[in-house]
N, CA, C and O of each residue as an XYZ file, in Angstrom:
428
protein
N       0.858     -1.165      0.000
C       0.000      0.000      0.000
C       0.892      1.212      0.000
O       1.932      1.215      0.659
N       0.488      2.301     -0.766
C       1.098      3.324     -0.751
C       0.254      4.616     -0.159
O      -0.912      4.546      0.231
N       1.182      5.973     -0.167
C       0.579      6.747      0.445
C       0.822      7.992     -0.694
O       1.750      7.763     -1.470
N       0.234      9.044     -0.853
C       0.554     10.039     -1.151
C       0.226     11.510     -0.758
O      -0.913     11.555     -0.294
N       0.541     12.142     -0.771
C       0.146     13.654     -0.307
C       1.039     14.809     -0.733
O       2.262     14.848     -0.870
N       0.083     15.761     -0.911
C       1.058     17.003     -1.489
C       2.368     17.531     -1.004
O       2.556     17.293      0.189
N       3.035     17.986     -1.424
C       4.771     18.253     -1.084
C       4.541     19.859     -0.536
O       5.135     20.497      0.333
N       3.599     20.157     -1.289
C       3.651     21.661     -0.672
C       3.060     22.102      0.166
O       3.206     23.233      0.631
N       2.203     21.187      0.541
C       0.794     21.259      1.861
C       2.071     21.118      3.513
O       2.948     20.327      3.165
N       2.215     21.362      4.254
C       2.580     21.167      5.670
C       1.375     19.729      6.177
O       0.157     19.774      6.349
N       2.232     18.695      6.284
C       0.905     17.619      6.817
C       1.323     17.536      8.275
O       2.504     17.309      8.539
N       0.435     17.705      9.226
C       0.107     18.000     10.627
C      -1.087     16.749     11.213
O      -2.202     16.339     10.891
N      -0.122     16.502     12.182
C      -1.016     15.209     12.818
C      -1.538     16.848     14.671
O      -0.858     17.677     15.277
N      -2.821     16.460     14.726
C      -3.430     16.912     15.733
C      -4.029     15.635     16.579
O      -4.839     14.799     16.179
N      -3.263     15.749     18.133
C      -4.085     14.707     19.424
C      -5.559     14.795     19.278
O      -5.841     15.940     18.925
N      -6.645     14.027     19.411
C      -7.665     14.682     19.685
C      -7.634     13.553     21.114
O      -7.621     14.142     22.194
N      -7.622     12.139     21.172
C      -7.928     12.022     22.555
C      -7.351     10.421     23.042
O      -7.379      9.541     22.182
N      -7.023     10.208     23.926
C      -6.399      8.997     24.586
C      -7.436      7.847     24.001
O      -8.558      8.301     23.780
N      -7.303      6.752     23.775
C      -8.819      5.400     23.899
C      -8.469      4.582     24.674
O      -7.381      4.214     25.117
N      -9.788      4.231     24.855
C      -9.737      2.640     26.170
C     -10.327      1.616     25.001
O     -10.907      1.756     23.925
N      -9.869      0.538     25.790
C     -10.372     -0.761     25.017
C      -9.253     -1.540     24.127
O      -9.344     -2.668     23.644
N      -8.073     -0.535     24.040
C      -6.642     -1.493     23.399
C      -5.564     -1.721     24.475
O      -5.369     -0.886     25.358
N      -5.030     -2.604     24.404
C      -3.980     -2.781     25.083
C      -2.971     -1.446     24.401
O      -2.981     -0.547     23.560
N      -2.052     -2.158     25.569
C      -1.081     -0.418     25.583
C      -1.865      0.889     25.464
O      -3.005      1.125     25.864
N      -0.785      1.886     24.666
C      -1.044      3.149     24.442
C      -1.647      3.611     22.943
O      -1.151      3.728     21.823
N      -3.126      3.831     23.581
C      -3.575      4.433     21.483
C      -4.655      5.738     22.093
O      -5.342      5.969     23.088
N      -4.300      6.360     20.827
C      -4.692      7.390     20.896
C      -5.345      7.804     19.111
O      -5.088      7.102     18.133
N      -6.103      8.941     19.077
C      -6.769      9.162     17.857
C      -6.001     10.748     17.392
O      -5.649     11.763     17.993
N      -5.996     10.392     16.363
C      -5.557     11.933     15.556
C      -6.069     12.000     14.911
O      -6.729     11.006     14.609
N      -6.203     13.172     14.175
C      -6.728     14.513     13.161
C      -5.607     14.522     12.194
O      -4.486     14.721     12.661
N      -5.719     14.355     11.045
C      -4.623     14.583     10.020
C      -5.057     15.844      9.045
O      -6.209     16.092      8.688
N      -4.089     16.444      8.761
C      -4.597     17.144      7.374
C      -2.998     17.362      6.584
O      -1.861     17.436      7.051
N      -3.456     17.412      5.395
C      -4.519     16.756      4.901
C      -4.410     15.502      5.334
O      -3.624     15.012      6.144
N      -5.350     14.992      4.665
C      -6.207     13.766      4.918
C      -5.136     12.671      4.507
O      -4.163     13.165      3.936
N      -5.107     11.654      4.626
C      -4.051     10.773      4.310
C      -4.486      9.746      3.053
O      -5.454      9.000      3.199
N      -3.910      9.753      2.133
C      -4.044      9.467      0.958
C      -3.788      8.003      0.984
O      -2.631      7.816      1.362
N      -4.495      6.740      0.697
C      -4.105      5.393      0.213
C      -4.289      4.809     -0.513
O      -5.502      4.721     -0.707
N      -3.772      4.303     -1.093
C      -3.681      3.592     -2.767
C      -3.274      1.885     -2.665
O      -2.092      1.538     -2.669
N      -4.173      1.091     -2.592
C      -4.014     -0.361     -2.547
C      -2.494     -1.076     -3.146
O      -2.185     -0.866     -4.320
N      -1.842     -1.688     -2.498
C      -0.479     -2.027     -3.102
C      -1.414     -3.495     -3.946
O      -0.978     -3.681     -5.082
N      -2.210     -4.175     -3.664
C      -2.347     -5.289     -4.317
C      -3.920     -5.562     -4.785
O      -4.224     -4.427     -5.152
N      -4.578     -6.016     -4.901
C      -5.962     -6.551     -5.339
C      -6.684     -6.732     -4.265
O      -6.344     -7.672     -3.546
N      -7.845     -5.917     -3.859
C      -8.265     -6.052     -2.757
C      -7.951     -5.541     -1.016
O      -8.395     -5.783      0.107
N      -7.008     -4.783     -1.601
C      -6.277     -4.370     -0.792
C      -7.560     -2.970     -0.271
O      -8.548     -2.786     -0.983
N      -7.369     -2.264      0.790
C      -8.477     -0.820      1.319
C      -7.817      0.140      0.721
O      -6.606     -0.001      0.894
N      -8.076      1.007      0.126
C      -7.952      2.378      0.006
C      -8.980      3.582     -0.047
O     -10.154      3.329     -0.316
N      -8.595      4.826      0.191
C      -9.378      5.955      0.651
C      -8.646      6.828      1.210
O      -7.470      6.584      1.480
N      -9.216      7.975      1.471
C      -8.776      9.371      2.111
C      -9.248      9.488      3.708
O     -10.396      9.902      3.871
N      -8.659      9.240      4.618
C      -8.536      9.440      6.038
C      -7.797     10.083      6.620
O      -6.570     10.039      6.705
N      -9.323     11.405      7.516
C      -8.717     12.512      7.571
C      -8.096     11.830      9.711
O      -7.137     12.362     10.270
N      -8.797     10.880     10.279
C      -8.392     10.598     11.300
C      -7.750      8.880     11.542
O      -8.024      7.806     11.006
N      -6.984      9.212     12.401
C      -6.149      7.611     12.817
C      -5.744      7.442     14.307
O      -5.605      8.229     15.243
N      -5.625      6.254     14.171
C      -5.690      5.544     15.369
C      -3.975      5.169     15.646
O      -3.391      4.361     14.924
N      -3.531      5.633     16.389
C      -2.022      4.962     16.847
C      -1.794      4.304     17.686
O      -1.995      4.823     18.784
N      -1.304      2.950     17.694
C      -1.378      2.363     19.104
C       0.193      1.758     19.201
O       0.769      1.432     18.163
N       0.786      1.640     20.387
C       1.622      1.108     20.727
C       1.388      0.252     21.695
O       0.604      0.458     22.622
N       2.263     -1.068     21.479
C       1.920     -1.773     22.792
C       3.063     -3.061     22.669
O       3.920     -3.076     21.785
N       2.942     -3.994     23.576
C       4.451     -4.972     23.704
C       3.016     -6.199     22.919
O       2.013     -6.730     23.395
N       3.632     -6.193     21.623
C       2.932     -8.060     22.010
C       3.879     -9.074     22.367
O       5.052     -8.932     22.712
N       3.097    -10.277     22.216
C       3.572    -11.223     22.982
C       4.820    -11.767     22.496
O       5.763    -12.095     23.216
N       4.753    -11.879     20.643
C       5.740    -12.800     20.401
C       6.446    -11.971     19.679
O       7.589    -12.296     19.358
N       6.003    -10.964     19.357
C       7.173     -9.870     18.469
C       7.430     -8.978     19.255
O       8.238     -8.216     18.723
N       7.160     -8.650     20.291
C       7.881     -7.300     21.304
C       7.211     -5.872     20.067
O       6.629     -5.846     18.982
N       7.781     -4.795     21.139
C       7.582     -2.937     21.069
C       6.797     -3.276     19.562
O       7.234     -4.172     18.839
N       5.735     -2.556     19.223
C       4.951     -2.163     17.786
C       4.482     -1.034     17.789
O       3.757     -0.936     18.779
N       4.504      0.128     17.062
C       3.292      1.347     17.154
C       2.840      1.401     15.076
O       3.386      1.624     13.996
N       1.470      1.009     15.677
C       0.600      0.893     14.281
C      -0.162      2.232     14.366
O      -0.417      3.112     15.189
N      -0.399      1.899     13.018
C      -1.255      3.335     12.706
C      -2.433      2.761     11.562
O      -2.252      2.184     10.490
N      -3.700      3.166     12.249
C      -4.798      2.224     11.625
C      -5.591      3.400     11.247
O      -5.348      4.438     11.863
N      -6.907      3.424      9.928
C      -7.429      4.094      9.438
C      -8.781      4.153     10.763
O      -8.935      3.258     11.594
N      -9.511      5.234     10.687
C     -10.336      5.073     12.111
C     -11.807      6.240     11.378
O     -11.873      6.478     10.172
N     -12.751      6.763     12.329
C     -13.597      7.460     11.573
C     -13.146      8.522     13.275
O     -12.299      8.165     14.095
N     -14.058      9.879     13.374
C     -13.699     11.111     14.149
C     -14.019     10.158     15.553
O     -13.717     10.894     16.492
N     -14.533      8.753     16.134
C     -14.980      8.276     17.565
C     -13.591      7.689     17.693
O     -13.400      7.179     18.796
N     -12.452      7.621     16.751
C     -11.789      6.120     17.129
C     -12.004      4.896     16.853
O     -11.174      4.013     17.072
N     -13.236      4.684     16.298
C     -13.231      3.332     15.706
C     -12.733      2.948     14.235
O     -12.810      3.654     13.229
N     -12.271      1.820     14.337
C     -10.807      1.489     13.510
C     -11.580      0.803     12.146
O     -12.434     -0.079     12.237
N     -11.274      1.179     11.335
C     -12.393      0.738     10.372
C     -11.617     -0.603      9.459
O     -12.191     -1.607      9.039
N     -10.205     -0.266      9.323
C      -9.814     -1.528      8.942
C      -8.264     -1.902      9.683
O      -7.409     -1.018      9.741
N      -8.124     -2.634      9.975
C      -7.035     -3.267     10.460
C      -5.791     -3.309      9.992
O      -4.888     -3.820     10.655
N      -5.598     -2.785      8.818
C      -4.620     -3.020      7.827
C      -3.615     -1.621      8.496
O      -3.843     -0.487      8.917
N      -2.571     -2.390      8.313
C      -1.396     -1.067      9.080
C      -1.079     -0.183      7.862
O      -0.873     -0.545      6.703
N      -1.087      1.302      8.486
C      -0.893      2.010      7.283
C       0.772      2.492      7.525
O       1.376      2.314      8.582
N       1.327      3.113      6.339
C       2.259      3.513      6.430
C       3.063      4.403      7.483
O       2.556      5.418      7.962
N       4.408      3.944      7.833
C       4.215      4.342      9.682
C       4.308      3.433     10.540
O       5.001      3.599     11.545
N       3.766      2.527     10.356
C       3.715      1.710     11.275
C       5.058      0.951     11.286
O       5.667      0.748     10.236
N       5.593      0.458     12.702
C       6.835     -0.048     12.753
C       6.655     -0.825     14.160
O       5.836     -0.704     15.070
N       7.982     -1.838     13.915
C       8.180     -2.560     15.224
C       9.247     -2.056     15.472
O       9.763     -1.355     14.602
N      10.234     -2.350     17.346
C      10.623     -1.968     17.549
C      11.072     -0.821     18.861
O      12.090     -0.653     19.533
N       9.845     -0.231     18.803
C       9.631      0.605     19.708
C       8.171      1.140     20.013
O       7.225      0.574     19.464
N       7.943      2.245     20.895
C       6.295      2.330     21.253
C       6.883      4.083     20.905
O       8.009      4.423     21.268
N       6.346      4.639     20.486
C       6.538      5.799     20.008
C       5.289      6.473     18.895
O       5.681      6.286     17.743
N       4.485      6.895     18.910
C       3.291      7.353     18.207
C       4.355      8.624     17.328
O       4.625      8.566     16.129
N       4.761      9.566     18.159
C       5.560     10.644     16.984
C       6.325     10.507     16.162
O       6.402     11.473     15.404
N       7.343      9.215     15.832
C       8.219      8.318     15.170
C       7.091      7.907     14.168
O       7.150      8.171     12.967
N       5.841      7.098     14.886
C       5.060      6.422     13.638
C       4.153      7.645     12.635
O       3.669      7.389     11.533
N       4.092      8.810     13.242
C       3.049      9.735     12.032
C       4.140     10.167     11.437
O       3.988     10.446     10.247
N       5.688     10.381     12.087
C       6.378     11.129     11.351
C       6.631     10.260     10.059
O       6.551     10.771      8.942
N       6.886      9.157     10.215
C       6.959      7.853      9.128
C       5.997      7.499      7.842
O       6.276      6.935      6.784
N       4.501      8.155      8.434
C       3.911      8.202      7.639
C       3.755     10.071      6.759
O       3.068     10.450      5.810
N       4.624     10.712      7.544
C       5.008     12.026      6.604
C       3.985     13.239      7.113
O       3.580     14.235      6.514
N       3.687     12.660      8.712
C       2.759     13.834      9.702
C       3.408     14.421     10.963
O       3.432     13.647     11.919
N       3.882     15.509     11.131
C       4.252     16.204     12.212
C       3.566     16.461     13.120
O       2.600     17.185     12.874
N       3.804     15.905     14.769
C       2.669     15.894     15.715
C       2.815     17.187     15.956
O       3.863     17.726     16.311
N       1.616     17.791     15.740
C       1.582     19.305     16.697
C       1.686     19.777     17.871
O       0.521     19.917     18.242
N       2.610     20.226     18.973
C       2.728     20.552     20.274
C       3.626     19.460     20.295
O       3.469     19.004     21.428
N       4.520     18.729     19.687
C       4.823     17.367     19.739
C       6.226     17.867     19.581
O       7.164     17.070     19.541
């Protein structure tokens, strides 16, 4: 899956709020623009999502992850599929928007 977005736009990730119900640490953001996805294969999700879901947390058999999932303005995660950004390794949400090419604001 790929991503794209304008070069000349400033893309800005905004907190809007902590969530319960995932293990570890997730939280929801505000993107703008909106985050651009383009299916790498057949069947693959794509669309314009202006909010996301970041979560970090230890799993069990791969250790440190912070994903970044497509979500609607409540936090709910609409597809599961990790978007660009996402990495193992460490728990870090500002590492994973910066990865996907979003600067956390106040961040």
């Amino acid at each position: 899956m790929t991503t794209e977005g304008s070069d000349m736009e400033e893309k800005k990730a905004t907190f809007i709020k902590t969530l319960n119900g995932f293990t570890g640490d997730a939280s929801l953001y505000r993107l703008s623009p909106k985050l651009k996805v383009e299916p790498s294969w057949e069947g693959d999700f794509e669309g314009e999502f202006e909010y996301v879901v970041v979560s970090a947390t230890v799993a069990m058999f791969s250790g440190s992850e912070t994903y970044i999932f497509p979500s609607d303005e409540n936090g709910e995660v609409v597809d599961w599929g990790e978007l660009e950004g996402s990495f193992r390794g460490a728990l870090d949400h500002k590492e994973a928007l910066a990865g996907a090419g979003y600067s956390l604001e106040g961040g």
